[in-house]
C-alpha positions as CSV (number, residue, x, y, z in Angstrom):
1,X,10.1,21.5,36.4
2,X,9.8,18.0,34.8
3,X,9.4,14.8,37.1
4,X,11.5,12.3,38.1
5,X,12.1,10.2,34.5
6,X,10.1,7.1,36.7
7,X,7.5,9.0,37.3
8,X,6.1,9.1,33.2
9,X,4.6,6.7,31.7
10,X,4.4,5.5,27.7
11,X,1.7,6.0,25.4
12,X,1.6,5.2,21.6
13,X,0.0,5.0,18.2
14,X,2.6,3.1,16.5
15,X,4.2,6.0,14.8
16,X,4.9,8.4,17.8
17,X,4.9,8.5,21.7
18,X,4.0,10.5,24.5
19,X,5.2,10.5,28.0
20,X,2.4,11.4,30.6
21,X,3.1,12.1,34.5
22,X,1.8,10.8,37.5
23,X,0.8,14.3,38.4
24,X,-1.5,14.4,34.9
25,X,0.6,16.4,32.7
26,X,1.5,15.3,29.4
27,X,4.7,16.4,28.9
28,X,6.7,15.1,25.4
29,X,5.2,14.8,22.6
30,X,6.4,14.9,18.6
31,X,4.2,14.6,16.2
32,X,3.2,13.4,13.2
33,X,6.5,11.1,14.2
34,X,8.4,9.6,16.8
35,X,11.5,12.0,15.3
36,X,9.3,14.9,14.9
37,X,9.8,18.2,16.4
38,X,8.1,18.1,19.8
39,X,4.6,19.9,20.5
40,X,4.6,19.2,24.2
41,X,9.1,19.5,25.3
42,X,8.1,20.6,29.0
43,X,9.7,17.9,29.8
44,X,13.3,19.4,28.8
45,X,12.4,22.7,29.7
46,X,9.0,24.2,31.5
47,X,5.5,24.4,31.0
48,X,5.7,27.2,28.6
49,X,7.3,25.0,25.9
50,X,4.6,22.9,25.7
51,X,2.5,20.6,28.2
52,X,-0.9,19.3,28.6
53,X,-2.0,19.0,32.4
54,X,-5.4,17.4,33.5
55,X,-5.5,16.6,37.3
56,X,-7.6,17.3,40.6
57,X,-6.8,21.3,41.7
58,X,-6.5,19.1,44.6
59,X,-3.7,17.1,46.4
60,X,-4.0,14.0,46.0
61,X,-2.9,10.4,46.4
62,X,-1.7,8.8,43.1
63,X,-1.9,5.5,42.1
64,X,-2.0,3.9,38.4
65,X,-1.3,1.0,36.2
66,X,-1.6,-0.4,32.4
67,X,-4.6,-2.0,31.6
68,X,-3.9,-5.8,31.5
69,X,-2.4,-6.8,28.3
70,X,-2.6,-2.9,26.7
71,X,-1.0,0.3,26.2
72,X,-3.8,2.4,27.8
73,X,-2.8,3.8,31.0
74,X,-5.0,4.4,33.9
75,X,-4.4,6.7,36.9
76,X,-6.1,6.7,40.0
77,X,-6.2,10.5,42.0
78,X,-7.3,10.3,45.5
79,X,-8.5,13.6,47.1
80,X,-10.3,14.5,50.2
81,X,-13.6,15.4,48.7
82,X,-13.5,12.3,46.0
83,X,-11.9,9.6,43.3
84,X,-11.3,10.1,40.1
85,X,-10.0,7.6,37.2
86,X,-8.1,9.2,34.1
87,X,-7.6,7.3,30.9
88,X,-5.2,8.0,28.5
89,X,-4.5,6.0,25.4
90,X,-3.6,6.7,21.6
91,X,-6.0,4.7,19.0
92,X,-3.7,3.0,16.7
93,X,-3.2,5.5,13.9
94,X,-5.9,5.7,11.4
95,X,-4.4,7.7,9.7
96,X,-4.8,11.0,11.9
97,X,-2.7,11.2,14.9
98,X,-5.4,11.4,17.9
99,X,-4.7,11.6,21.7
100,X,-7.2,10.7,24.0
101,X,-7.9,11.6,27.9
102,X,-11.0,10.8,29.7
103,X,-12.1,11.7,33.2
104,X,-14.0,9.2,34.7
105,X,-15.8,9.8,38.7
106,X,-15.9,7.2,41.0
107,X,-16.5,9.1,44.2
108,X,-17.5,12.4,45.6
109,X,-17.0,15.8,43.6
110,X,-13.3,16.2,42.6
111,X,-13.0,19.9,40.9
112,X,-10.3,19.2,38.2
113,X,-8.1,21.5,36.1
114,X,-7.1,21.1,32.2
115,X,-4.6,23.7,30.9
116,X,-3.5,22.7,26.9
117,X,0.1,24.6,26.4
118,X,0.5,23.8,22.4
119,X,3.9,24.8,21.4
120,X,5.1,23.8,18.2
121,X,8.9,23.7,17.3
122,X,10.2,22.1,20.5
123,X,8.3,24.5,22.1
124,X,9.3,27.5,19.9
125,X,5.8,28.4,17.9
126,X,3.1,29.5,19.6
127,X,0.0,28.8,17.2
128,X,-3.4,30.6,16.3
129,X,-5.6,29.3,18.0
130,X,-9.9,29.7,16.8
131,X,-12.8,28.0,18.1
132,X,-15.1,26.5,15.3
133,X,-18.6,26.7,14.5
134,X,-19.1,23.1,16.8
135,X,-16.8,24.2,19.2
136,X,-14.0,22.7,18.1
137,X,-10.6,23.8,19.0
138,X,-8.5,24.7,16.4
139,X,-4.6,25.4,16.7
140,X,-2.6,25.9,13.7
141,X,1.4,27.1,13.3
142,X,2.4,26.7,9.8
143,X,2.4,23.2,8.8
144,X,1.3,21.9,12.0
145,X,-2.5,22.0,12.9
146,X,-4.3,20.6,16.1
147,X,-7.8,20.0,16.7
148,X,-9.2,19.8,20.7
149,X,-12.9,18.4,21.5
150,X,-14.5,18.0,25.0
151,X,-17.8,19.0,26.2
152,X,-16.0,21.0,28.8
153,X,-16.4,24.8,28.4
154,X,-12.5,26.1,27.6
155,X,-11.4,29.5,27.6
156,X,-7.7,30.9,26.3
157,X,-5.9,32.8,29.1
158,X,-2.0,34.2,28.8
159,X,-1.8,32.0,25.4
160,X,-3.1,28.8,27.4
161,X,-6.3,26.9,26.5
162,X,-7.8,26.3,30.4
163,X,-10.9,25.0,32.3
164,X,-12.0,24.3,35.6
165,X,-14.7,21.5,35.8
166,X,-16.2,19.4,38.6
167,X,-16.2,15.8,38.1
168,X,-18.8,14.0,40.3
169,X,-20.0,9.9,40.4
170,X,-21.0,8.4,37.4
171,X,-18.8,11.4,34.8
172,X,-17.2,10.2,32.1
173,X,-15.8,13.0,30.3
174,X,-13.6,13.1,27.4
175,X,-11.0,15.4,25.5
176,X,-10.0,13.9,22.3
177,X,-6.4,15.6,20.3
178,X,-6.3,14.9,16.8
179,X,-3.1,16.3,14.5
180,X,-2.5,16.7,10.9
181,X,-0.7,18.3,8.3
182,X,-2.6,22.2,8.0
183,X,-3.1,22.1,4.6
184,X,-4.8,19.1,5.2
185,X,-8.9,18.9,4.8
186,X,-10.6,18.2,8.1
187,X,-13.9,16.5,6.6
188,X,-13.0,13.4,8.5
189,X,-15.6,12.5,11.1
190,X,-14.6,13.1,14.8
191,X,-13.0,10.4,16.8
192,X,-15.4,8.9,19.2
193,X,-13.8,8.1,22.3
194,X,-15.8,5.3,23.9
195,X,-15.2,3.3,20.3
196,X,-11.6,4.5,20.1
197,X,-11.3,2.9,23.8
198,X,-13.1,-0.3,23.1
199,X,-10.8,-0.3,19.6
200,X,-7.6,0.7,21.6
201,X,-8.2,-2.4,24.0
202,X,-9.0,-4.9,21.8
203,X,-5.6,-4.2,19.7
204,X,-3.4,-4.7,22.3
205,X,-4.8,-7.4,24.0
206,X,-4.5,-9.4,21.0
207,X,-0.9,-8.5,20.0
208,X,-0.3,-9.4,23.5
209,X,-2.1,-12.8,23.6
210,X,0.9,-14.4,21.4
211,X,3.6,-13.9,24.0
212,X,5.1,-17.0,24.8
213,X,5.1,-17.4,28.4
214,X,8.3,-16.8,30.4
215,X,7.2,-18.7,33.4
216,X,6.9,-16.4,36.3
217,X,8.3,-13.3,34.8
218,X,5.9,-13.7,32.0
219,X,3.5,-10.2,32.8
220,X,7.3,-8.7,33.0
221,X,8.2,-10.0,29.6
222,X,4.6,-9.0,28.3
223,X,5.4,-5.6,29.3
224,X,8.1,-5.2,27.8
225,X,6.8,-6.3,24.3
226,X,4.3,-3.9,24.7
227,X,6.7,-1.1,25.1
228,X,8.9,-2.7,22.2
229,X,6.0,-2.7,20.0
230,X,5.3,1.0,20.9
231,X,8.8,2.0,19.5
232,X,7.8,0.1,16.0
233,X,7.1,2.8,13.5
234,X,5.0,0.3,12.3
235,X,4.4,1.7,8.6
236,X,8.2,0.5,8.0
237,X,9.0,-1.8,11.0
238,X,11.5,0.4,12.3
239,X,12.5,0.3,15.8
240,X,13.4,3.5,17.3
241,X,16.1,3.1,20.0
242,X,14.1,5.5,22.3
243,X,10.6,8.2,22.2
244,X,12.7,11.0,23.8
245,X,16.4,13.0,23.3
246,X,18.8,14.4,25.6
247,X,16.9,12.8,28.7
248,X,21.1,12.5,30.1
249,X,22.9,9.9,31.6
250,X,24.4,11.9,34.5
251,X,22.0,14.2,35.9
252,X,23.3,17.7,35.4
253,X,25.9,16.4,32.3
254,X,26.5,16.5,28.8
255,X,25.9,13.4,28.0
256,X,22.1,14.1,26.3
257,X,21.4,12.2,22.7
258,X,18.6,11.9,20.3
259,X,17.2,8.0,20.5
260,X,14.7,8.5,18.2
261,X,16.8,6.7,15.5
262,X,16.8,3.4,14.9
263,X,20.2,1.7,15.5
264,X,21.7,-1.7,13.6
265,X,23.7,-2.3,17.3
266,X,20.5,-3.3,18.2
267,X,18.9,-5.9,15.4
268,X,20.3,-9.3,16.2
269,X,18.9,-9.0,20.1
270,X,15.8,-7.0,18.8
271,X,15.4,-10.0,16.5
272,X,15.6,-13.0,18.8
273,X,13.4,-11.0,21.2
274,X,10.6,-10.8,18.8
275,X,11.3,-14.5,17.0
276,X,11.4,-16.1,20.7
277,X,8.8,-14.2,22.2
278,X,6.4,-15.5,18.7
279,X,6.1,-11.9,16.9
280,X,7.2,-13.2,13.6
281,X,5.5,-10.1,11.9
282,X,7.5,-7.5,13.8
283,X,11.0,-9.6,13.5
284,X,10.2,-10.1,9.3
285,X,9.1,-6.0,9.2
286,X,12.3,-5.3,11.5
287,X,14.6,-7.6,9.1
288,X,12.6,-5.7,5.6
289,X,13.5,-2.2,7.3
290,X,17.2,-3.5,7.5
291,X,17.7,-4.6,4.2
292,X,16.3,-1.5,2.9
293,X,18.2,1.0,5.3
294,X,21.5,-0.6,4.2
295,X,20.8,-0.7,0.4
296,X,23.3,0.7,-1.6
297,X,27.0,1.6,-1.6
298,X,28.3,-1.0,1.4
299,X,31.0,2.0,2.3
300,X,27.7,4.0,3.2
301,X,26.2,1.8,5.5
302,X,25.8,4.2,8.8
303,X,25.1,2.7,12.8
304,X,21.9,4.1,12.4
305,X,19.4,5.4,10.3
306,X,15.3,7.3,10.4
307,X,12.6,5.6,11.1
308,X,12.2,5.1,7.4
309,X,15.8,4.6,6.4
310,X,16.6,8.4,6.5
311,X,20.7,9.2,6.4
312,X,20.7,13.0,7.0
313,X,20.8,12.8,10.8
314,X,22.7,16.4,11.6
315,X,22.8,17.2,14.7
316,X,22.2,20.5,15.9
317,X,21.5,22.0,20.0
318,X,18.2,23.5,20.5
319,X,19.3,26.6,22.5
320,X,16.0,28.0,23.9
321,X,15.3,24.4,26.2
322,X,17.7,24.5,29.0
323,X,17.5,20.7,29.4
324,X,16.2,18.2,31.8
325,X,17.0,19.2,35.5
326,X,19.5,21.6,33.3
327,X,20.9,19.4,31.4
328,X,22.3,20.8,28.5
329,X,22.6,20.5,25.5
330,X,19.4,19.5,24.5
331,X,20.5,17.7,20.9
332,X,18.7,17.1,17.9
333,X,19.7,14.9,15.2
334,X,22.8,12.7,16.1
335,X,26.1,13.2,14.9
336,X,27.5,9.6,15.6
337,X,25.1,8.5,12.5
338,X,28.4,9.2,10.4
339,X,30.9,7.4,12.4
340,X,32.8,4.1,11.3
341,X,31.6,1.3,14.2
342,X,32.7,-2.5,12.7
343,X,30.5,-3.6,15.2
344,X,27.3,-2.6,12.9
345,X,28.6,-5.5,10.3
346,X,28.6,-8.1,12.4
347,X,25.5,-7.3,13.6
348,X,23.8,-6.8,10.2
349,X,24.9,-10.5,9.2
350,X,24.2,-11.7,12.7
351,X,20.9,-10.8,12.4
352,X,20.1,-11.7,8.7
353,X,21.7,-15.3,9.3
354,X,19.2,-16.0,12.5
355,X,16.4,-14.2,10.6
356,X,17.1,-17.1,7.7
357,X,17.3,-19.8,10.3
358,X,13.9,-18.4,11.8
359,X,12.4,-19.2,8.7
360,X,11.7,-15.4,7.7
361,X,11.1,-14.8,4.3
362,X,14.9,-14.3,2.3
363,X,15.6,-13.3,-0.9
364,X,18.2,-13.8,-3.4
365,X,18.4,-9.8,-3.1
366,X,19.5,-10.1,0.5
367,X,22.8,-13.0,0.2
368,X,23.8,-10.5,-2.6
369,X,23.6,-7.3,-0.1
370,X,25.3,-9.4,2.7
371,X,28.2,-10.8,-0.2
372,X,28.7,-7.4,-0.9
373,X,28.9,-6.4,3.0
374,X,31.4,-8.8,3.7
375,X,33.7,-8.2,0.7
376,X,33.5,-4.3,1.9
377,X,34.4,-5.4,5.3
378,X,37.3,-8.0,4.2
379,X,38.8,-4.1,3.3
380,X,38.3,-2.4,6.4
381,X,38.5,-4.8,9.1
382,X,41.6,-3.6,10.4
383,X,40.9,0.5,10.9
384,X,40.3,1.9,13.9
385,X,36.6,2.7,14.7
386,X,34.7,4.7,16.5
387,X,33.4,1.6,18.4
388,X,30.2,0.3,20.2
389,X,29.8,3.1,22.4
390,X,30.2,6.3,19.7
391,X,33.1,7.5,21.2
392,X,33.7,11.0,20.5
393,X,37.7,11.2,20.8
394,X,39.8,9.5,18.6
395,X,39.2,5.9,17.0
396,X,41.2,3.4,18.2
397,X,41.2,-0.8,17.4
398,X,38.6,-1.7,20.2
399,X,38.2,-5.4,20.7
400,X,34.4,-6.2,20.6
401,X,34.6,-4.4,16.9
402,X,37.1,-6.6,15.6
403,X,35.0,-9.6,17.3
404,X,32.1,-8.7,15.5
405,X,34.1,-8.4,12.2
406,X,34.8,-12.2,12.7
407,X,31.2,-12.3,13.5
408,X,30.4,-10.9,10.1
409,X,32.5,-13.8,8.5
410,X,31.4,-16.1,10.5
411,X,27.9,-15.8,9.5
412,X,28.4,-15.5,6.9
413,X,30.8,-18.6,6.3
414,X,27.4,-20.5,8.6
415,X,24.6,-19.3,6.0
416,X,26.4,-20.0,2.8
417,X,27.2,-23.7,4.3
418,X,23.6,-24.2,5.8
419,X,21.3,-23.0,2.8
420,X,23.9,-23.8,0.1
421,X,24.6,-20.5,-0.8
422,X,27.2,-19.1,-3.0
423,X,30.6,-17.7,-1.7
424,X,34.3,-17.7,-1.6
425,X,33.7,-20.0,1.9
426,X,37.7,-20.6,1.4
427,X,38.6,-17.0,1.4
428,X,36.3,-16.1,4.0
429,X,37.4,-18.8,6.0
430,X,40.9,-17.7,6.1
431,X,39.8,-14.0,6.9
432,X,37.8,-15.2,10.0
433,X,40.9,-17.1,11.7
434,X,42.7,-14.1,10.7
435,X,41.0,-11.7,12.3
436,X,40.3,-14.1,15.2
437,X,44.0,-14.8,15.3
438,X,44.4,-10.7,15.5
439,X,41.8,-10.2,18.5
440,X,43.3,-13.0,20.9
441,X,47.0,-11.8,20.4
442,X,46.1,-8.2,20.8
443,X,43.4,-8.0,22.5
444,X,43.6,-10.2,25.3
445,X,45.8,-9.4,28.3
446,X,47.5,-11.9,29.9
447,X,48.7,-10.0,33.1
448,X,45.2,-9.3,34.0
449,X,43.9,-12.9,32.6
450,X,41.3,-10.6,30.7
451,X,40.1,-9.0,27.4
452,X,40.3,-5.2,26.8
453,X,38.6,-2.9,25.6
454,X,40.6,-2.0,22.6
455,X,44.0,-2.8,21.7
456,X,47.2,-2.0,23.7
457,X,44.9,-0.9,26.8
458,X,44.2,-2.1,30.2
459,X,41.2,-1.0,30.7
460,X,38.0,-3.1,31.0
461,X,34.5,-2.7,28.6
462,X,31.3,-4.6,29.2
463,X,30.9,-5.3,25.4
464,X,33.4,-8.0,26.2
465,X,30.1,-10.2,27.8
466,X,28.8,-10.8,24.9
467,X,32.1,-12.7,23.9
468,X,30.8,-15.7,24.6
469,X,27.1,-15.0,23.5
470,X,28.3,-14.3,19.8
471,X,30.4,-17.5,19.9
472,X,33.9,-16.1,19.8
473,X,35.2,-18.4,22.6
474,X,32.9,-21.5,24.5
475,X,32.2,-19.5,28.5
476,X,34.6,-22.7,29.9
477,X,37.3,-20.7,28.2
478,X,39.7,-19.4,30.7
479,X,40.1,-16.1,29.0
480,X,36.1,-15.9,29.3
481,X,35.7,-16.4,32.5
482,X,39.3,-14.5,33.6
483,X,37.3,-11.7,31.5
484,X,33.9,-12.0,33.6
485,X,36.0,-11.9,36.7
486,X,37.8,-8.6,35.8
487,X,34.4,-7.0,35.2
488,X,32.5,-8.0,38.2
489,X,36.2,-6.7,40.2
490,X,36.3,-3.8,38.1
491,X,33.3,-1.9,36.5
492,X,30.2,-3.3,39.0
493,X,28.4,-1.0,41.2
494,X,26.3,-2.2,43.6
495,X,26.1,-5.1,41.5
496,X,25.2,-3.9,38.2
497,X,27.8,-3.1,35.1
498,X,29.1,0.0,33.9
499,X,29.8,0.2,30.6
500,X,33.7,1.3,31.0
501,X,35.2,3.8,33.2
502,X,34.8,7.0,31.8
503,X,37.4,8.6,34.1
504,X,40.2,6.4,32.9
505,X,39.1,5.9,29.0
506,X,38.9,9.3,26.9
507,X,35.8,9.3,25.0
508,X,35.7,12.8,24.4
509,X,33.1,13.5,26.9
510,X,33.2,15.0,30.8
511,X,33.3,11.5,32.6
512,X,30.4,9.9,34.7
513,X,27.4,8.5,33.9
514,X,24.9,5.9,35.1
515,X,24.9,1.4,35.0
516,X,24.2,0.6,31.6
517,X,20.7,-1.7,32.1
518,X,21.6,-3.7,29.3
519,X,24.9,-4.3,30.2
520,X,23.8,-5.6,33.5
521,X,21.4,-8.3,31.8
522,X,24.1,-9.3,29.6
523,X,26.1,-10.1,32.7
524,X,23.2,-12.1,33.8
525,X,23.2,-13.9,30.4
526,X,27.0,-14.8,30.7
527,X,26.4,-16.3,34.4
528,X,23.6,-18.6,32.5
529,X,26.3,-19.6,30.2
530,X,28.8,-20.5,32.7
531,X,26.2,-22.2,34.7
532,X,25.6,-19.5,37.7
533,X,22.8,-20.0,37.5
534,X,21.8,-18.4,41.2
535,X,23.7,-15.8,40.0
536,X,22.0,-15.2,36.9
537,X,18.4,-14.8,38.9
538,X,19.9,-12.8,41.6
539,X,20.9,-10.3,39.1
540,X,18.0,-10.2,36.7
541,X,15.5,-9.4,40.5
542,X,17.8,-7.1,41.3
543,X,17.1,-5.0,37.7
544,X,13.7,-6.1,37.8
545,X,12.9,-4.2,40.9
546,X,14.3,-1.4,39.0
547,X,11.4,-0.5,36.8
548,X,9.0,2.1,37.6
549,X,5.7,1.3,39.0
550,X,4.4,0.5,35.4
551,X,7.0,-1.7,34.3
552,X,9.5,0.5,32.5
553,X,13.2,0.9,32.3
554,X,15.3,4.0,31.0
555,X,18.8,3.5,29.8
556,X,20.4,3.8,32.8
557,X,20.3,3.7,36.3
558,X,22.4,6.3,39.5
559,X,22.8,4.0,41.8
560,X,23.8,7.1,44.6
561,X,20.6,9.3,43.6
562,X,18.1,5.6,43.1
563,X,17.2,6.9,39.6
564,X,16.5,6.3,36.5
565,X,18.6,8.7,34.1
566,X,18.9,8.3,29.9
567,X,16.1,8.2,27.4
568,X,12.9,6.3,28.3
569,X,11.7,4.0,27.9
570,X,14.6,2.1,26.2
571,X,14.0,-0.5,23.4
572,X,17.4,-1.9,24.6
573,X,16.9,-2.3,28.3
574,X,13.4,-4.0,27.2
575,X,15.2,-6.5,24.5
576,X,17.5,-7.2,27.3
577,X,14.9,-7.9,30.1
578,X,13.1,-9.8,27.3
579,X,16.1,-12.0,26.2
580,X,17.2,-12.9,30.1
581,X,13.9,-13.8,31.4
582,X,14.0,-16.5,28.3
583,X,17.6,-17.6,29.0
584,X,16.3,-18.0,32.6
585,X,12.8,-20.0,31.6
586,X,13.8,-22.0,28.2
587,X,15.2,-24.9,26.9
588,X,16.1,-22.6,23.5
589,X,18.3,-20.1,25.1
590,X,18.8,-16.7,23.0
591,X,22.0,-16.5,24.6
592,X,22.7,-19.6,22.7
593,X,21.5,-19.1,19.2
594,X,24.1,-16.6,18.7
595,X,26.8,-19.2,19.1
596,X,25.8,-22.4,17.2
597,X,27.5,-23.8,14.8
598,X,26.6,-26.6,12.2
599,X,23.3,-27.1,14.9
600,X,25.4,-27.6,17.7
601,X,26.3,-24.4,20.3
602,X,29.9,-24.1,20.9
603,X,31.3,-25.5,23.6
604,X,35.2,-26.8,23.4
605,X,36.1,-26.1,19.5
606,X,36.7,-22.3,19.8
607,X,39.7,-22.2,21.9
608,X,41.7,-25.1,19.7
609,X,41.0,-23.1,16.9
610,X,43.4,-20.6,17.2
């Protein structure tokens, strides 16, 4: 049975991910890329669909931690005879995939187990596996081929690769995974592991040395990045939304999805993240990746694409895994890539507009992509949608969708007036008091002095934070602050948000699920707005506290179990953490930057306007 979802940690090479447990066993893995078919899926099913273990035979005492400022993970086992350190890391790929563990002793004699349980296919194919002339390792299954090195004498046993060794003071012993295609020639040299440590460490700690601070939740913030950076599929800048699928959102439920997509929901707040925090590389490759995912046909543009742009996400249920803590279905691919979500547009101009204002390289390529966005847009504006949140019933005219359609306007409205680009401004101009005119008489409720979530409701969403954020309405607006109120009444537990009420709004789905992580930073963020400030830090401790012992957040959190539940880690939760700690620390607020207009951040105008 898998671990708790804390108790993995996150390694990467920039193209793919693996989670590895406290207890030393490796168990996700997809490779050559993060949306690959998994090698190592033990953790949605068991040991025989795929793992890598390397720990004391033992009981022992666990400890570990990051090394400062890097991705390479170090855990401490404690036993009664002696100490052992194990390394893992991933080299930044060059160009082989390569996994790397080393066992180093510290004290006493520690006997220590390895068992290798390669299982190609989401843990479907069992490969051939031969031993070379040098001892190498080989396993091959079709396409797939993996090379194994380590001094250590393995055997095979019940279609296992296994050893028992004895680690004693002074050991340092390695076992180095490499992956590539099988038809592949495998003339390239050996990793070395000591270089590919030294080379490992280096990388990271200079990424990590441009961080801007974050006063004293900079080391949070740094972490954070890290993890961000480790969801880059860095040879198109793509950020996938999550390493893993169907970790679920209720223990036990249906509500399991592939996150290894990369989602335009996410790009304004992934962008300010990565412009504020000073990685101007990442935020101009994220911004390239966008332009070219959306190319084409504007009535084509999807909520989310591949890694490299890819549109064919079909979704199918992998049968033979029966899930995490039985969780089922275990889903690949993800249907909700064909739904219609308004939301995406004003997110794609959002994010283009402060990519402009950040000084990020744009061409004249890109106004004409987010001309032709708008116009498309100006035609649709009014259908029902499928919404933020993918809902799986029927569409229906949710509110924060038609707030980011005026978004979209009003972007782009902002960039044509700033950098003297060309556009019907008067046209547009009339289409954003239009459809802000349509969202305050229809969306807004005056008997509960609040937003809704969608049209002709009652019920409460926490999309309707960001309100403010995205400059709809100034937060000294009644209906703003009526709107906070509701929330914190209606959809907090134990102080942190839910993202609706599943068991009063039909999404098409059994109802429950965990607090939404990001939702419950964005609550934070309106409290900075509206100058709660106390409030603001109280909250962001409180989610703080909730990362694991390495600093990393899944989607979600079940308050009643103390867990963390959805895909892990989760580029959102880490924008989110990211984008708080700088509303709490800095005079440049990203809540703010959303919201300017003509250089100055709303504040009274909105609410007159209308």
């Amino acid at each position: 049975m898998a671990l708790k979802i804390e108790d993995y940690a996150l390694i990467g090479d920039g193209e793919t991910a693996a989670l590895v447990g406290r207890d030393g066993s490796i168990d996700w893995l997809c490779l050559p890329r993060f949306d690959s078919d998994a090698c190592f899926a033990a953790l949605l099913g068991t040991p025989d669909h795929g793992r890598w273990l390397l720990a004391p035979t033992q009981p022992a005492r666990v400890s570990r931690r990051y090394r400062p400022d890097t991705l390479i993970l170090e855990t401490r086992f404690v036993t009664d005879t002696g100490v052992v350190t194990m390394l893992d890391f991933m080299p930044p790929r060059d160009p082989q995939a390569a996994l790397i563990r080393i066992v180093i002793g510290e004290e006493g004699r520690v006997p220590i187990r390895t068992e290798l349980v390669l299982r190609f296919g989401y843990g479907a194919t069992v490969p051939w596996v031969t031993r070379m002339e040098d001892g190498t390792l080989r396993a091959v299954a079709g396409p797939d081929m993996a090379l194994l090195r380590t001094p250590v004498a393995l055997r095979g046993e019940g279609l296992r690769t296994v050893a028992e060794f004895l680690v004693t003071p002074g050991d340092t012993i390695p076992f180095v995974l490499t992956y590539c295609a099988s038809h592949q020639s495998m003339s390239r040299p050996p990793v070395n592991p000591r270089s590919a440590l030294a080379t490992t460490e280096a990388f990271w700690r200079r990424w990590a040395a441009q961080c801007k601070p974050a006063g004293e939740w900079t080391d949070a913030v740094k972490r954070s990045l890290i993890t961000l950076k480790a969801l880059i599929y860095t040879p198109t800048g793509g950020i996938v939304a999550a390493p893993t699928t169907s970790l679920p959102e209720r223990l036990g439920g249906a509500r399991n999805w592939d996150y290894r997509y990369c989602w335009l929901r996410d790009a304004t707040l992934t962008l300010l993240a990565l412009m504020n925090a000073g990685y101007y590389d990442e935020a101009q490759a994220w911004r390239a990746w966008l332009l070219r995912a959306i190319a084409g046909v504007p009535a084509q543009t999807q909520i989310m694409y591949g890694v490299a742009g890819e549109r064919r996400l079909t979704e199918w249920v992998v049968g033979w895994l029966p899930g995490y803590e039985s969780s089922a279905p275990v889903r690949i691919g993800n249907a909700a890539h064909n739904q219609l979500q308004l939301d995406v547009y004003g997110e794609v101009m959002d994010a283009l507009h402060q990519a402009r204002r950040g000084g990020l390289d744009s061409g004249a390529a890109a106004w004409a992509t987010q001309r032709a966005l708008i116009e498309h847009l100006a035609t649709i504006w009014d259908q029902p949608d499928a919404g933020v949140w993918e809902v799986r019933d029927a569409t229906e005219h949710f509110t924060y969708s038609k707030v980011m359609a005026w978004v979209a306007l009003d972007r782009a409205i902002k960039g044509a007036e700033t950098f003297g680009l060309d556009a019907p401004l008067q046209r547009w101009r009339q289409l954003a008091r239009t459809i802000h005119g349509d969202v305050c008489a229809n969306g807004f409720d005056p008997q509960l002095g609040s937003f809704v979530r969608a049209y002709g409701t009652k019920e409460l969403d926490a999309s309707l934070l960001l309100l403010p954020a995205v400059g709809f309405l100034p937060p000294t607006d009644v209906r703003i602050r009526g709107t906070v109120d509701a929330i914190e009444r209606h959809l907090l537990v134990d102080d942190f948000v839910l993202r609706y009420d599943t068991t009063a709004s039909l999404d098409g789905l059994p109802p429950g699920e965990g607090v939404f992580l990001a939702c419950s930073f964005w609550l934070a963020d309106a409290y900075v707005l509206m100058n709660r400030h106390a409030d603001a830090r109280r909250l962001f401790d409180r989610l703080l506290s909730l990362r694991n012992d390495v600093g990393l957040l899944s989607e979600e959190y079940d308050v009643v179990r103390q867990r963390l539940v959805g895909n892990f880690p989760q580029a959102f939760s880490h924008i989110a953490l990211v984008n708080t700690a700088y509303n709490l620390t800095q005079v440049q607020k990203p809540v703010e930057q959303r919201a300017q207009r003509d250089g100055k951040t709303a504040d009274k105008a909105e609410s007159q306007r209308v």
